[in-house]
C-alpha positions in Angstrom: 113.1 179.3 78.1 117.0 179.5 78.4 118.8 180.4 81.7 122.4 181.6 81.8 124.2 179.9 85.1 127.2 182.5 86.2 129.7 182.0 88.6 133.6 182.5 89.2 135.9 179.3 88.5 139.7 179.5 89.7 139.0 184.2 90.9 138.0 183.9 86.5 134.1 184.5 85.9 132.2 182.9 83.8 128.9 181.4 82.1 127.1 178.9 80.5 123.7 178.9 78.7 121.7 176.0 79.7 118.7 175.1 77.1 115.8 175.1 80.5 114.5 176.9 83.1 116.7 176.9 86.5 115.2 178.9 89.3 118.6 178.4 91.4 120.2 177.7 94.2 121.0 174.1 95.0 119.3 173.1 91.4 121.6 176.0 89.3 124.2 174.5 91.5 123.2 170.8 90.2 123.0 171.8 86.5 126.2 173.6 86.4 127.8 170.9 87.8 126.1 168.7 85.0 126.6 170.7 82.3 130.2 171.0 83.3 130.5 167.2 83.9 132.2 167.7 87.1 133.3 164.8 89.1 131.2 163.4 91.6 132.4 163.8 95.4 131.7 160.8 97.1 129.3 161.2 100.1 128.7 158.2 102.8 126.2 156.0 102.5 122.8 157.6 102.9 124.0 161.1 102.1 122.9 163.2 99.6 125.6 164.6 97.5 127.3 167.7 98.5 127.1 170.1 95.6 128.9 172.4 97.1 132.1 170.1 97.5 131.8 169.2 94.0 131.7 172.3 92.7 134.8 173.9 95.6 136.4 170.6 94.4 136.4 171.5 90.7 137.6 175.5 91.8 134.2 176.7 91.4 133.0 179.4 94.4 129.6 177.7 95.3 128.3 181.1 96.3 129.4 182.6 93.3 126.3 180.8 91.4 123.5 182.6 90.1 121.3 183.0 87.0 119.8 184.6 84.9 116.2 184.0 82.9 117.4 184.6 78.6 114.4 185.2 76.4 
């Protein structure tokens, strides 16, 4: 199954088809990010990453992500 990750980069929308199933949330977040090949915020030392840095860093609205199942 596909799943089409939306969100709004910079006020612009936009999307990307991604070739697996994302439910969403913090894992569409992850896969954007991914697919995108956005760079890696660093986080201190036993922290997990902070997606949502990574994706503000990169101009991209974190809550602005959501998807979409394709057939």
């Amino acid at each position: 199954m596909k799943t089409r990750i939306s969100y709004i980069q910079k006020g612009t929308s936009a999307t990307i088809d991604v070739d697996s199933e994302v439910s969403g949330g913090v894992l569409a977040k992850r896969v954007l990010a991914a697919e995108l090949d956005l760079l890696v915020v660093d986080a201190d030392i036993g922290q997990r990453e902070d997606i949502d840095s990574r994706l503000s860093h990169s101009g991209i609205d974190p809550d602005s992500v959501t998807v979409t199942p394709l057939p």
